[in-house]
VOGU-3710 file (C-alpha; in Angstrom, 3 decimals, decimal comma):
1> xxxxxxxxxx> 128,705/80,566/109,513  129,663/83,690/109,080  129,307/86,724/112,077  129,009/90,005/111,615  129,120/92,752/114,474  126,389/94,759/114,863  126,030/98,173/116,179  123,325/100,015/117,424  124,138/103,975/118,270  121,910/104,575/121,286
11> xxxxxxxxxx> 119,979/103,383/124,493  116,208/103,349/124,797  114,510/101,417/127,233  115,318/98,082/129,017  114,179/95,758/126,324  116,312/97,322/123,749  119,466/98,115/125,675  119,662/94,358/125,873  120,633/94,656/122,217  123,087/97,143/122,025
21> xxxxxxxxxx> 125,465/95,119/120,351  124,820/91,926/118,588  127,018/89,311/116,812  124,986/88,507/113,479  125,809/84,916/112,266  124,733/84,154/109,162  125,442/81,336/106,395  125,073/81,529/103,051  123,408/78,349/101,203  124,624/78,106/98,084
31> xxxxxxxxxx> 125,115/74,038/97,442  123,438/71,172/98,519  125,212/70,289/101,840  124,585/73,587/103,401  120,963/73,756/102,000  120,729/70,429/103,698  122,435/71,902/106,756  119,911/74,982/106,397  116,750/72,469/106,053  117,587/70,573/109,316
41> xxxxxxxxxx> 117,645/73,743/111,341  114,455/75,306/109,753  112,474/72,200/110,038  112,233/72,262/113,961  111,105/75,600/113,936  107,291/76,275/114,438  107,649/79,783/113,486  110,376/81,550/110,806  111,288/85,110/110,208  111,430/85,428/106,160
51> xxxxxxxxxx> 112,625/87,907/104,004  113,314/87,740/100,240  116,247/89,692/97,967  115,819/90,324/94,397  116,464/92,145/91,611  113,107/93,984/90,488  110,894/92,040/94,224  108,109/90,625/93,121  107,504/92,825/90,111  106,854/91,526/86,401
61> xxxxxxxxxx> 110,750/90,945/85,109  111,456/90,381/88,264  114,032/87,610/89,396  114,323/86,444/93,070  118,365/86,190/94,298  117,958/85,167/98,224  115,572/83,495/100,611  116,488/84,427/104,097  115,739/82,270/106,889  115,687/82,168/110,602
71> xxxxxxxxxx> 113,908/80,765/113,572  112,628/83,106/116,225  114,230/80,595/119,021  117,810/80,840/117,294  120,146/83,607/116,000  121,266/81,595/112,615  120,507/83,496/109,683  120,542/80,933/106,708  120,880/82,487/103,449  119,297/80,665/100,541
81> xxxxxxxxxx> 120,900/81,249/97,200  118,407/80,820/94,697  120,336/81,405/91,822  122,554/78,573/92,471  120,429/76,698/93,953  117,481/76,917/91,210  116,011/73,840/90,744  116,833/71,924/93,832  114,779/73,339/96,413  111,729/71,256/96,650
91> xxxxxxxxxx> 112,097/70,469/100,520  112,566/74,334/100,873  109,457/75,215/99,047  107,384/72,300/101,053  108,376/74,191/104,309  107,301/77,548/103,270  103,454/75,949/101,915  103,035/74,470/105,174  100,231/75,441/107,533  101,811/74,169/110,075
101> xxxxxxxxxx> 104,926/76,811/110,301  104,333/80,268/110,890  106,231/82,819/108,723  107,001/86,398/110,182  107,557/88,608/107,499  107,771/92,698/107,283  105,561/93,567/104,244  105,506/90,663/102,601  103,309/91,759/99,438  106,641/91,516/97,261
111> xxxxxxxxxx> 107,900/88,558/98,725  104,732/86,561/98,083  104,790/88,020/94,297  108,118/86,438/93,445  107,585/83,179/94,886  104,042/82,863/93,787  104,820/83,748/90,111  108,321/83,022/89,316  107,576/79,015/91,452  104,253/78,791/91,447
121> xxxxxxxxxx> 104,671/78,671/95,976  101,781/79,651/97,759  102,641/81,096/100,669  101,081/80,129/103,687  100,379/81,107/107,373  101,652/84,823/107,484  101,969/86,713/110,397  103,204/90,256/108,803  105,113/92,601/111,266  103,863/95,571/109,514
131> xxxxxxxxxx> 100,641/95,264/109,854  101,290/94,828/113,250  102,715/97,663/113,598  99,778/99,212/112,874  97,768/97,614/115,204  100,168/99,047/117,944  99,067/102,310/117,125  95,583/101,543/118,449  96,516/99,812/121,383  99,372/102,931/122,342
141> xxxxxxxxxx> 95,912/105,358/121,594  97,854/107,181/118,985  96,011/110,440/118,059  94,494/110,884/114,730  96,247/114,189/114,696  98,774/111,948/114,694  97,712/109,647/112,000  97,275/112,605/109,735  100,883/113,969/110,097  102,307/110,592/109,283
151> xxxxxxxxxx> 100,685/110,828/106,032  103,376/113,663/105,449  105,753/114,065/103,464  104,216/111,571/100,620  101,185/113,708/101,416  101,701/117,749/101,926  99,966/118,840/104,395  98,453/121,821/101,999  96,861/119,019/99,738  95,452/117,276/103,513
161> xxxxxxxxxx> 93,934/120,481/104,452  92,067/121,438/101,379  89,996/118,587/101,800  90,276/116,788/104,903  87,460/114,624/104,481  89,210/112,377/101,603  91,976/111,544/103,744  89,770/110,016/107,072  90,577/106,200/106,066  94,135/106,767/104,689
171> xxxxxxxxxx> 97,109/104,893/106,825  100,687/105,692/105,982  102,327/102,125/106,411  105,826/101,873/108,382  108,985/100,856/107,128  111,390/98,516/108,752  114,275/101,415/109,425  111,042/103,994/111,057  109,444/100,789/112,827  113,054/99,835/114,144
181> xxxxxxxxxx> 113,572/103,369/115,411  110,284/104,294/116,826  109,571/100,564/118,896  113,152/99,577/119,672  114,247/103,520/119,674  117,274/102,609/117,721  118,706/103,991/114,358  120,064/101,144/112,109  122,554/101,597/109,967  122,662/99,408/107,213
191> xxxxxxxxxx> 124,461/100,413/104,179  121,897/100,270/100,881  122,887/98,552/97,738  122,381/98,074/94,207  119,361/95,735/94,118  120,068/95,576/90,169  122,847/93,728/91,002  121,424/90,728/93,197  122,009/88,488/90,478  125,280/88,768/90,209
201> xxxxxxxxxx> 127,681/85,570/91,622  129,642/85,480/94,094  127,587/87,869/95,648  129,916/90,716/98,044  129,757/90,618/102,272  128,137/94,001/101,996  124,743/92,350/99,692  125,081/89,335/102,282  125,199/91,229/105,442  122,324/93,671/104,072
211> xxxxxxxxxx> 119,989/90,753/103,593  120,888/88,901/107,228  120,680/92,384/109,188  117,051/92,736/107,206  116,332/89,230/109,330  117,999/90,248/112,382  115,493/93,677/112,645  112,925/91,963/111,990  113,658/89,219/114,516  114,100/92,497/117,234
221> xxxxxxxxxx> 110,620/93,982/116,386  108,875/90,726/116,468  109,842/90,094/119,757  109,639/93,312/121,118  105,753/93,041/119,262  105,379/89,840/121,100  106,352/91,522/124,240  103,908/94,427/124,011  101,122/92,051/123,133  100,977/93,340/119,671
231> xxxxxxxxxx> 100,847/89,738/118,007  96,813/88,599/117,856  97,690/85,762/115,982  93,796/85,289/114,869  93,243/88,291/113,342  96,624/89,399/112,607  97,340/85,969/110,584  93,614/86,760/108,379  94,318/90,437/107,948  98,176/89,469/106,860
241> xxxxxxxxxx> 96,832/86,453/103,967  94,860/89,391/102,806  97,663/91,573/102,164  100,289/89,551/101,305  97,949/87,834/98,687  96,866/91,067/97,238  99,279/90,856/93,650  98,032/86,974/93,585  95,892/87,755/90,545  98,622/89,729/88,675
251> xxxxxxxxxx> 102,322/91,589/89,418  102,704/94,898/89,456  104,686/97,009/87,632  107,624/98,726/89,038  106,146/102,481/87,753  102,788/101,965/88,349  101,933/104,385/91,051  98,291/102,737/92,286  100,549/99,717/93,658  103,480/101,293/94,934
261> xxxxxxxxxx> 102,728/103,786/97,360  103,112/104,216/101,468  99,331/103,609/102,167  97,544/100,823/103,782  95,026/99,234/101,157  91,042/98,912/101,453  89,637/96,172/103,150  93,097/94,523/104,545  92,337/95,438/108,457  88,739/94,315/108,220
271> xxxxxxxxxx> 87,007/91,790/105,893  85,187/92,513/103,389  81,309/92,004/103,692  79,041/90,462/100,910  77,568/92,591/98,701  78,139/93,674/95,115  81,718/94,251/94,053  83,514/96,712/91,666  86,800/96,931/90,447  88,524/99,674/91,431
281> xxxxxxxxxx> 90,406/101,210/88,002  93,359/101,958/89,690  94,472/98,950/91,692  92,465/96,797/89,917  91,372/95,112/92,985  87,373/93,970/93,038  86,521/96,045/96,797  82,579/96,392/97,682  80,928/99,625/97,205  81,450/101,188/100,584
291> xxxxxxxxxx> 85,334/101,273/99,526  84,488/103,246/96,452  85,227/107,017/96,345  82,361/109,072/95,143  83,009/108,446/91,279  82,713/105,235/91,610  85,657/104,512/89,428  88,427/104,480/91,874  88,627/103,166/95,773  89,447/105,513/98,184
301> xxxxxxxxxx> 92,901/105,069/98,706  93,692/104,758/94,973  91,402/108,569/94,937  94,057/110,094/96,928  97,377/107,999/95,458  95,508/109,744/91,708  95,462/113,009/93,313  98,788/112,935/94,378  100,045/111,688/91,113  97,713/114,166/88,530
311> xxxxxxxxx> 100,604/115,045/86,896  101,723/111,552/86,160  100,630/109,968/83,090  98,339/107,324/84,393  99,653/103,595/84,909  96,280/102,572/83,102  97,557/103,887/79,759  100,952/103,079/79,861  100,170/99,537/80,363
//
């Protein structure tokens, strides 16, 4: 095992002060005795906080590097090389199909991608911390002033105000850094890499303690969420298989615009209901009428993602 120290700059609140400073300890899997030593660990667990590192996430080209692992009733961080590790991690995979673990993840749309396409592993019994994020904004009565100036910068607030109507069902989605800072009131500061380089072996302390300090924020907002009653698991676990299922069909491209943007996708918070379906030009999704903009050629996120991005060539012709 390897620690790390962890710093946090600030104090906030009684729940986070607790976690001012933190020893990470993390171990990096790489052969078959600590996979083994991994395995043993994760396999008592009935719930895991996952994250994935790759070069290229869950896009098409796309190569998955590391599988990080940890319990939410331990601090271990186990590392899962799956570079060197390709082709021996059966058991692994069998863990993370099972309906009997839970698996907290923090957007997991990419993460599901790669494993689904590159292995063929279905992903099973999500709880995803950013949609519950989300849900906190409900329960803490957030304004819908407030809703609109999130949508800013990605959306200026010029475009918002000449017509304010198209932007009543758009949701600017959370990242882990903003979700850190405005639940735990912290500011992290974990130094970025090159993700072109996760291939690359022996990987360096600073690409291993980036993906183990991914785990250990995530393991902080989850029980900080659980804390603040922000986990339903019901609905939470439906709404999250919905999202992190929704490149299932197909991966996206790293450049296409319609699937990589900041806002929350049709029909992920509530079900859709029957009725005839169209598929949506941009995303490519099949979403029921009452998701459709006007034109009926685009739903109504992917209607404002096209209006911010008119003077893009569109994906749909590139590809």
């Amino acid at each position: 095992m390897f620690p790390i120290n962890w710093n946090f700059d600030t104090e906030f609140d009684e729940f986070s002060s607790k976690t001012s400073a933190t020893r990470l300890v993390y171990q990096l899997c790489d052969n078959q005795s600590t996979l083994q030593t991994a395995l043993t660990s994760l396999r008592s667990a009935s719930s895991l906080i996952m994250d994935c590192e790759a070069r290229n996430l869950g896009n098409q080209g796309g190569v998955l590097s590391i599988i990080s692992l940890r319990s939410t009733t331990s601090t271990d961080i186990f590392l899962i090389d799956v570079v060197r590790l390709n082709g021996s991690l059966s058991p692994l995979f069998h863990l993370l199909e099972s309906t009997e673990v839970v698996k907290i993840m923090f957007d997991g749309r990419m993460d599901f991608s790669a494993l689904y396409h590159e292995f063929g592993i279905h992903l099973k019994n999500v709880l995803d911390l950013q949609l519950a994020d989300i849900y906190s904004r409900r329960v803490r009565r957030e304004t819908d002033a407030r809703r609109i100036s999130r949508l800013q910068p990605y959306l200026p607030a010029c475009k918002i105000a000449s017509a304010p109507g198209l932007y009543t069902r758009a949701i600017k989605l959370g990242g882990l850094s903003q979700c850190v800072r405005e639940h735990l009131g912290r500011s992290e500061s974990k130094q970025p890499v090159n993700h072109d380089n996760w291939l690359k072996r022996p990987l360096s302390q600073a690409y291993l303690s980036y993906a183990a300090t991914d785990i250990h924020l995530m393991a902080l907002l989850y029980d900080k969420f659980v804390a603040k009653g922000y986990i339903n698991t019901m609905e939470l676990g439906e709404q999250s298989t919905r999202y992190v299922e929704l490149w299932k069909k197909s991966q996206p491209v790293c450049e296409d615009y319609y699937k990589r943007h900041p806002l929350l996708p049709v029909e992920i918070l509530v079900p859709p209901s029957d009725g005839i379906k169209k598929t949506c030009r941009g995303c490519e999704r099949e979403v029921i009428q009452a998701s459709m903009s006007a034109d009926g050629s685009l739903c109504h996120i992917c209607k404002i993602v096209a209006g911010k991005n008119s003077h893009m060539v569109s994906p749909r012709r590139r590809y």
